[in-house]
C-alpha positions in Angstrom: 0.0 0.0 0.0 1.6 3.6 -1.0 2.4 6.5 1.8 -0.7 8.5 1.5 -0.2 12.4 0.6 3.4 11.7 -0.8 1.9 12.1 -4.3 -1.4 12.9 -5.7 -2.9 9.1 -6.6 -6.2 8.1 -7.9 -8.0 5.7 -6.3 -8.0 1.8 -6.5 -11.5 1.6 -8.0 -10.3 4.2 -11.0 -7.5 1.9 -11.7 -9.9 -1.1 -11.8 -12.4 0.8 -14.0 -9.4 1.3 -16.3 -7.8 -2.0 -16.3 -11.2 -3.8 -16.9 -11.9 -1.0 -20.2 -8.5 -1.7 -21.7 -8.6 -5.8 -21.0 -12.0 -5.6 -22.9 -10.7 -3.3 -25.8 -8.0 -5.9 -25.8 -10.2 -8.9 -25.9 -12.2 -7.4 -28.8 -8.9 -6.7 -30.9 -7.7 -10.6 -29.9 -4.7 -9.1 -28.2 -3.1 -11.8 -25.7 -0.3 -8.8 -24.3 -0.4 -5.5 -24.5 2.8 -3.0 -24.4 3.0 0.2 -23.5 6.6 2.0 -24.3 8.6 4.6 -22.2 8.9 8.2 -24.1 9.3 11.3 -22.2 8.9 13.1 -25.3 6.4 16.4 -25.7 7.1 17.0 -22.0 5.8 13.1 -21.6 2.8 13.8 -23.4 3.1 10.4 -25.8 4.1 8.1 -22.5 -0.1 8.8 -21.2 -0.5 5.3 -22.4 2.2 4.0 -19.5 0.9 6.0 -16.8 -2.9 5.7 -17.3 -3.1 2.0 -16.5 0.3 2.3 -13.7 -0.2 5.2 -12.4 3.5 5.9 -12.3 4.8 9.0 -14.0 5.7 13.0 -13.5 9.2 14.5 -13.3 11.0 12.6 -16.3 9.8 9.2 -15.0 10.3 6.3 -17.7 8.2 3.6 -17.3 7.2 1.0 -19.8 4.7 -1.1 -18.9 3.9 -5.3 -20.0 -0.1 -5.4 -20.0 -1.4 -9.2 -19.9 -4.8 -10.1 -21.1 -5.1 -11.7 -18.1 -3.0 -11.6 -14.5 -0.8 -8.7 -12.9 1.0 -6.1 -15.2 4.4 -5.3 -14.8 5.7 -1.2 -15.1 9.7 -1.6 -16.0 11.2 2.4 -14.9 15.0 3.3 -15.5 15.8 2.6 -11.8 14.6 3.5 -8.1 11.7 0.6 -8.6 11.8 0.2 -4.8 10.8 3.8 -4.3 8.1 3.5 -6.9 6.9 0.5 -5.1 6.5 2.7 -1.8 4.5 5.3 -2.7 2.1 4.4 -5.0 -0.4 1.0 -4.7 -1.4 0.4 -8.5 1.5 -1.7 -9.3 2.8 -4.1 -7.2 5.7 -5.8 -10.2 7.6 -2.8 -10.5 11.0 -3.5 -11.7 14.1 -1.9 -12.7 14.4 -1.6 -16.2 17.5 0.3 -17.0 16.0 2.0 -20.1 17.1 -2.2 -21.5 13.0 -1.5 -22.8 13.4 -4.8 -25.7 15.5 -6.9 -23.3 13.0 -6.1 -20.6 9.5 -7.0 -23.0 11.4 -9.9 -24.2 11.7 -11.4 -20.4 8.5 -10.7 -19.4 7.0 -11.9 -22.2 8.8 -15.0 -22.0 8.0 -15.3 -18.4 4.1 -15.1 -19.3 4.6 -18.4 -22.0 4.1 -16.0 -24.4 5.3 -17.7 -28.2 2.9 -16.8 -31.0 0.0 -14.6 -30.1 -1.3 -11.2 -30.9 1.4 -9.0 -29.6 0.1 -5.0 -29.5 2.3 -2.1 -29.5 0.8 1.1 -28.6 2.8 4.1 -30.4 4.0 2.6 -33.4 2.6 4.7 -35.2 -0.6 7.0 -35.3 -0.3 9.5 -32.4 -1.5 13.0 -33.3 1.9 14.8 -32.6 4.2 11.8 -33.6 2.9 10.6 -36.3 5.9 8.9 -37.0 5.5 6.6 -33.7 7.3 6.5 -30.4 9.0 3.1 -30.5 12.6 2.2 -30.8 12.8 0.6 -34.3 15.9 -1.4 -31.9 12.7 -2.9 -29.5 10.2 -3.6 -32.3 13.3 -5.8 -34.2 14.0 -7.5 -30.7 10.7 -8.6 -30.6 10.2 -10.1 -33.9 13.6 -11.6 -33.2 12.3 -13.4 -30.3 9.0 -14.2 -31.1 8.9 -15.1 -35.1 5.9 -16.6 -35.0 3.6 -13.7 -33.2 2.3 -10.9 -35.0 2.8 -7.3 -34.1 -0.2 -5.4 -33.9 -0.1 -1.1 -33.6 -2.3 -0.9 -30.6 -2.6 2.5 -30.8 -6.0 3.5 -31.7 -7.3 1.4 -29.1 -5.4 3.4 -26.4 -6.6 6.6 -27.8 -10.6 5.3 -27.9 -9.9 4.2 -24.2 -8.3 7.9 -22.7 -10.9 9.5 -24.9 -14.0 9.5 -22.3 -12.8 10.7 -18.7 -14.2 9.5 -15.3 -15.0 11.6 -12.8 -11.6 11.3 -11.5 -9.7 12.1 -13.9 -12.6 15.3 -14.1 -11.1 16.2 -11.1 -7.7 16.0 -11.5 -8.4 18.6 -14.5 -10.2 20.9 -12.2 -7.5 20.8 -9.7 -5.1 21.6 -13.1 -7.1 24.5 -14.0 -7.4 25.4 -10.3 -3.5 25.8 -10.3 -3.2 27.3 -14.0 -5.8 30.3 -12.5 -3.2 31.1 -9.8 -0.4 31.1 -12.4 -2.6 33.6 -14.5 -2.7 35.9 -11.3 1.1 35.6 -10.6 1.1 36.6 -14.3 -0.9 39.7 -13.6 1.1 40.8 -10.8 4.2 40.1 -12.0 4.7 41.5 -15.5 5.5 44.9 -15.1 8.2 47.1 -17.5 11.8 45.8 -16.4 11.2 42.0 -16.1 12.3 39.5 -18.0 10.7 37.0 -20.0 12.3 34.6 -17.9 11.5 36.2 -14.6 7.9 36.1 -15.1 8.4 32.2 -16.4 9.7 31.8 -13.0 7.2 33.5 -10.7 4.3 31.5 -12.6 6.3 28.1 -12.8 6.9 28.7 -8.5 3.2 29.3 -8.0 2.6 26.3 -10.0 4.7 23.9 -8.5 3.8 25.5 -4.7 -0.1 24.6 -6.0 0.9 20.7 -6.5 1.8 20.8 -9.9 4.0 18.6 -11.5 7.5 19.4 -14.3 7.7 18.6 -17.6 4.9 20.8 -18.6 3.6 22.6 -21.7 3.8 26.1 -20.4 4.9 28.9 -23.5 5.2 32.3 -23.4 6.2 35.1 -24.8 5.9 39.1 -25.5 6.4 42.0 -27.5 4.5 45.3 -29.4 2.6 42.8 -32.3 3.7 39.4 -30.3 0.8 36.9 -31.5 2.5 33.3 -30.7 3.9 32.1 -27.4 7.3 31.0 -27.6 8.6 27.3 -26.9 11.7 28.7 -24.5 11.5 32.0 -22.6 13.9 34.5 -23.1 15.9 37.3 -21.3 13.9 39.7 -23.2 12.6 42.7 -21.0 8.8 43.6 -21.1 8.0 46.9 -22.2 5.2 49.4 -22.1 2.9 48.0 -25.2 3.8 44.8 -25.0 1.7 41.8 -25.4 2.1 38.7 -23.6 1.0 35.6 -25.5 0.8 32.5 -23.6 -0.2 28.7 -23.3 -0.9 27.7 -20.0 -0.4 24.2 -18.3 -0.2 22.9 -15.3 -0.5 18.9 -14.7 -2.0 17.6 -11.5 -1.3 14.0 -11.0 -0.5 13.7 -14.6 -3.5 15.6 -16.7 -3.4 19.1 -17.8 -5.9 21.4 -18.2 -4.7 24.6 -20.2 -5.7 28.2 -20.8 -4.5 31.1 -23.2 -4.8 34.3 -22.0 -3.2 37.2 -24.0 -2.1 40.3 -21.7 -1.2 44.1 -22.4 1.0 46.0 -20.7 -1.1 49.2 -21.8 -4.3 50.0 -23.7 -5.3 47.7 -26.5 -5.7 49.3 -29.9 -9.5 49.4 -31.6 -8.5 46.3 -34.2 -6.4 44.3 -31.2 -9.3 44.6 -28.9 -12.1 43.6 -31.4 -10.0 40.0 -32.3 -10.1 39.7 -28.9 -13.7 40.5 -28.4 -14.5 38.2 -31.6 -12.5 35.2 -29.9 -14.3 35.3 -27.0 -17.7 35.3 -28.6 -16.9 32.3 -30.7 -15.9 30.6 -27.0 -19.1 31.1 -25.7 -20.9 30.2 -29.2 -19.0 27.2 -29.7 -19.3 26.0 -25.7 -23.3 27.0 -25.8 -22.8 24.5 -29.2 -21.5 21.8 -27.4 -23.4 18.3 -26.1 -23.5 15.1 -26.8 -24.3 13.6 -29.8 -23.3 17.5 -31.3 -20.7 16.7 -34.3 -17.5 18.3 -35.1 -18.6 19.5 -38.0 -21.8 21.6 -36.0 -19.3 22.7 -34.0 -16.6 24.2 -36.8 -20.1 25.3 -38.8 -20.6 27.4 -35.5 -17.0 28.6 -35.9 -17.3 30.6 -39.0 -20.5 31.5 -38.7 -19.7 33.6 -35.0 -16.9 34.9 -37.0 -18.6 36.2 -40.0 -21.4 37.6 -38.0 -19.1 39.8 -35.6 -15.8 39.9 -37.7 -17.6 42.4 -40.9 -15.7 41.0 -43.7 -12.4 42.6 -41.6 -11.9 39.2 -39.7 -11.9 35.1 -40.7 -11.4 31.9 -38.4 -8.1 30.4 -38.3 -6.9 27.1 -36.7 -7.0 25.6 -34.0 -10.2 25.5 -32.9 -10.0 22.9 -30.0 -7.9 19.6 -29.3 -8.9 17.4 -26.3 -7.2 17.6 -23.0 -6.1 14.9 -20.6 -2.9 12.5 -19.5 -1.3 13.6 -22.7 -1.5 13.3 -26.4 -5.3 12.7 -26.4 -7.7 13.2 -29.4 -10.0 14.1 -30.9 -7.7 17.5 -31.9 -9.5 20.0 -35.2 -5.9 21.5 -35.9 -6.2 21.8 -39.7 -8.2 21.2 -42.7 -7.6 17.7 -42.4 -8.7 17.4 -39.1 -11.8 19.1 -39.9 -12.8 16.6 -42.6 -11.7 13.5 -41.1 -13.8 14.7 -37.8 -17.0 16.1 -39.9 -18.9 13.8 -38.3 -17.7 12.3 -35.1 -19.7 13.4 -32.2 -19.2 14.6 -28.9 -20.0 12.2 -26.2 -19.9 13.3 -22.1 -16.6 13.1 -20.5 -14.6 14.6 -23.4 -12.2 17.4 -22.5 -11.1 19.8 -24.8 -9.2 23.4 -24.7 -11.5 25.3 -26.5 -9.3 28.5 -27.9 -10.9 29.5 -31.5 -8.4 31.4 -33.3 -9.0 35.0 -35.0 -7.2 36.7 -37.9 -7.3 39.7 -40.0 -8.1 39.7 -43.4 -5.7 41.5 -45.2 -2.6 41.7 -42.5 -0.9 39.1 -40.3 -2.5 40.1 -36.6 -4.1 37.5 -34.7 -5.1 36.2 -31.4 -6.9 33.8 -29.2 -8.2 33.1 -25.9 -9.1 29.9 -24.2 -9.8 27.3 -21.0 -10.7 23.5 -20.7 -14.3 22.7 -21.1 -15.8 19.4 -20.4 -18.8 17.6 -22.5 -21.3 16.6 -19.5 -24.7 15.0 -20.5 -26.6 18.5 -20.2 -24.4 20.3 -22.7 -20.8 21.4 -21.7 -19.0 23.6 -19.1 -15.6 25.4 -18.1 -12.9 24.2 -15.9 -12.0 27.5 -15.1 -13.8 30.0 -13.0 -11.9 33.6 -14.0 -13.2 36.1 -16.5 -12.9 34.6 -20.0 -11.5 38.6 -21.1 -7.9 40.4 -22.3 -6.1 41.1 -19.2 -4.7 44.7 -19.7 -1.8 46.0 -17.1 -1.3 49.6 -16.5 
């Protein structure tokens, strides 16, 4: 049994729910194991797959995980298994791995009799920001190697349909995300004055988070300047100025799942066009989350989109992506961020207990400005809702 209140856990029944969901995904696919690979990639976004069914995960953690049709699963991290072992109680086979990931599968596997069954892979290919997979071409070889007769199945999908509907739980965890993004937002405030560094403000809103319970790596850009209209990946030593914007992307995981929220900020008065993409993206919010329920496809949803936009934006103004990608233990879908996205999704509905950023994008015309705002929203059964709680507005410092 894990210390309690060492880290933040989810309960035994959660990890039940999920281990019965993927055991029956995996039945229905004929999959007799089921592996889940190690990649702290994208600030460990593509290594959800691991940590949903462990439980195991947050500061760099490796862990790759050997899921049985049937019996006790095994989570393999780079080292300190004991300390794993201790304070958390969803695993109890956790093992030092050593980052050996294709020796480790291969001995496990071998321990479980397995010779020639349906072997699935999550991330070999397929993910929605590594397309190109996750998996070391080294492990995948290793494992045909050892097992010639088994066939290797990209069990990727099937992850993805299983993270795609959140509990009540992992609801929680979210709210507790956006709970900590809204302080960072307020440290933001109060901390971006004329003289302070990109970086310094990176740090006053990264202490707040981590004070809150948050955990590192994290998505969390920003960046500023007179026309600045992206957040930047690193932040700088640049020093804020009178008239500077302040574009962000704002996470903060809780137990592994992140909501986020984009809110632009001024140091000074907004100009007439500046103010009016802002006042357009916020209409197209509240159109888009009045919009959304179950059932409700993404095609209503982008439909609702362009028409907000050509009702408030006069001819001056269009739609631009992204519109919304879901929210959750990592690289979760459904996400509209192109054209493709938009047709491939046309008609997939909404179903209660998706989570999505909602952030519809607005741009001029004729001219390059353009902005956003956003927050996590969550599909219930009466129509949806925010995460957040603060005003949905442009945050202007004087």
């Amino acid at each position: 049994m894990a210390d309690t209140g060492l880290i933040p856990s989810l309960s035994l029944a959660e990890r039940d729910r999920r281990h019965k969901l993927v055991r029956e995904k995996m039945a229905a696919a004929g999959l007799d194991v089921l592996l889940l690979p190690a990649n702290t990639s994208r600030w460990e976004q593509v290594m959800a797959d691991s940590r949903y069914v462990t439980g195991i995960g947050g500061f760099a953690t490796e862990v790759f995980t050997v899921f049985p049709a049937e019996g006790p699963l095994t989570a393999y991290v780079f080292n300190r298994a004991n300390w794993w072992k201790r304070v958390q109680d969803w695993v109890e086979d956790v093992r030092d791995g050593r980052n050996r990931w294709a020796e480790d599968a291969v001995s496990r596997l071998r321990e479980l009799g397995f010779k020639n069954g349906r072997l699935g892979i999550s991330g070999l290919s397929g993910l929605i920001r590594t397309p190109d997979g996750i998996v070391a071409h080294t492990t995948v070889e290793a494992l045909r190697q050892a097992f010639p007769d088994a066939e290797l199945v990209n069990a990727t999908s099937l992850m993805q349909e299983v993270r795609a509907i959140k509990s009540a739980e992992e609801i929680g965890c979210m709210e507790r995300s956006m709970q900590i993004i809204e302080r960072m937002i307020e440290a933001m405030t109060e901390g971006a004055r004329e003289g302070v560094s990109e970086k310094e403000l990176y740090a006053d809103m990264a202490h707040v988070m981590l004070r809150a319970g948050g955990e590192l790596p994290t998505l969390f850009f920003l960046g500023s300047g007179p026309a600045q209209t992206q957040s930047s990946f690193v932040p700088t030593n640049r020093v804020i100025r009178r008239g500077d914007r302040i574009v962000n992307e704002i996470e903060a995981k809780y137990a592994g799942y992140a909501a986020q929220a984009v809110r632009p900020m001024l140091l000074g008065e907004p100009d007439a066009t500046f103010r009016e993409l802002m006042d357009i993206s916020c209409a197209c919010f509240h159109a888009i989350l009045g919009a959304m329920k179950p059932g409700v496809t993404f095609g209503t949803l982008f439909d609702t989109y362009m028409k907000t936009v050509e009702e408030h934006g006069d001819g001056k103004y269009m739609w631009s992506h992204p519109m919304m990608h879901a929210r959750g233990l990592g690289d979760d879908g459904p996400a509209l961020m192109g054209d493709a996205d938009v047709e491939r999704f046309q008609k997939i509905q909404l179903a209660a207990g998706m989570v999505f950023i909602l952030k519809p994008r607005i741009r001029m015309t004729e001219g390059k400005d353009h902005t956003s705002i956003g927050d996590t929203v969550v599909v219930t059964e009466d129509g949806a809702r925010r995460l957040g709680s603060s005003k949905l507005e442009l945050i202007t410092v004087s």
